[in-house]
C-alpha positions in Angstrom: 140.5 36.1 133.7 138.1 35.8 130.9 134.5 34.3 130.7 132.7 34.6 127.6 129.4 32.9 127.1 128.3 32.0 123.9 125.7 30.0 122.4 122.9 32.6 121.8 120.6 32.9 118.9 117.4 33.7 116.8 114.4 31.1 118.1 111.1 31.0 117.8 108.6 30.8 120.7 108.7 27.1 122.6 112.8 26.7 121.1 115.2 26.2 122.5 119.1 27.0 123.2 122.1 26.0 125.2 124.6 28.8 126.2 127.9 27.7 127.3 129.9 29.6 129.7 134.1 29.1 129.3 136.9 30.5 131.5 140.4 31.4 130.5 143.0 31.9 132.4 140.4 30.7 135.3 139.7 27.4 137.2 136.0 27.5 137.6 135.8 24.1 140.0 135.3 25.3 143.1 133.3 28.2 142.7 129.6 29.2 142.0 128.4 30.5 138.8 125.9 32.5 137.9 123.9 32.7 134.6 121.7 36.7 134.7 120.5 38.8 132.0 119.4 42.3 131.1 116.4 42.7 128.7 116.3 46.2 126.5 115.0 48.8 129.1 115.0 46.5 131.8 117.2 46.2 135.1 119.6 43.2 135.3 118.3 39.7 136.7 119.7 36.7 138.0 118.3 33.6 136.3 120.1 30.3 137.8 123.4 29.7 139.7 125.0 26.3 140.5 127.4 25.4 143.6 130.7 24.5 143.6 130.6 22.5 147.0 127.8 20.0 146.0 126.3 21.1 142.1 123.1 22.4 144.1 121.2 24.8 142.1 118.7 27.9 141.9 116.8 29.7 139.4 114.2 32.7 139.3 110.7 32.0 139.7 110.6 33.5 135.9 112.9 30.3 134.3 112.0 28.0 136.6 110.9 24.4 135.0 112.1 25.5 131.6 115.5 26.5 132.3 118.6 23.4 133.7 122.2 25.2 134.6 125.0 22.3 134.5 128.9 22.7 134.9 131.5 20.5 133.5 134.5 20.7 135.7 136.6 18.9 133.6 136.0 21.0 130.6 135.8 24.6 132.8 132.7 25.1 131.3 129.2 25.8 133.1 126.3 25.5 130.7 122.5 27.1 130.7 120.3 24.9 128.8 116.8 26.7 128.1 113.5 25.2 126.9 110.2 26.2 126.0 111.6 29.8 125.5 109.7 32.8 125.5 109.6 36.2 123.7 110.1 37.6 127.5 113.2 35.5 127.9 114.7 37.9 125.0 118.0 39.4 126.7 121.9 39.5 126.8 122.9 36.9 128.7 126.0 36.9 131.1 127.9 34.3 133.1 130.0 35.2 136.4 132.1 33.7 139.2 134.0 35.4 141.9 133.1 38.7 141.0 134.1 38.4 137.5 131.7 38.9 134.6 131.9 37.7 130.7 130.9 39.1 127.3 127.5 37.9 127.2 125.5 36.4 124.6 122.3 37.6 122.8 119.3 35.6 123.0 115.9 36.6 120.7 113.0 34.7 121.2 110.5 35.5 118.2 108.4 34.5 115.5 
């Protein structure tokens, strides 16, 4: 099983990104996913997961409003889509599913 997430970047403060997360070797329909990140020096945190039973979602008090997880069955891809980013949302960014985790993608939010 592989996950990788992608879509990371340089952006200045209010930009913003959409990170894609893509299984190998993996059917992702019919499983959550979880988007979290790790900061430099700072413990790892959940940001947004989205249901495989009915595509309900959740997201940390921190994202929520600026941040919209999505999933594309058809595609096997799950996708983070983050607006009006901040210089405090600069972190790696991971996907997981069922206990498996992906590379993760860098994310810098600065002027």
């Amino acid at each position: 099983v592989q996950l990788q997430a992608s879509g990371g970047g340089l952006v200045q403060p209010g930009g913003s990104l959409r990170l894609s997360c893509a299984a190998s070797r993996f059917i992702l329909d019919g499983y959550a996913i979880g988007w979290f990140r790790q900061a430099p020096g700072k413990e790892h945190e959940g940001v947004s997961c989205i249901s495989s039973f009915d595509g309900s979602t959740q997201y940390a008090d921190s994202v929520k409003g600026r941040f919209t997880v999505s999933r594309d069955n058809a595609k096997n891809v799950a996708y983070l889509q983050m607006n009006s980013l901040k210089p405090e949302d600069t972190a790696m960014y991971y996907c997981s599913t069922e206990g498996y985790w992906g590379r993760g993608t860098l994310v810098t939010v600065s002027s």
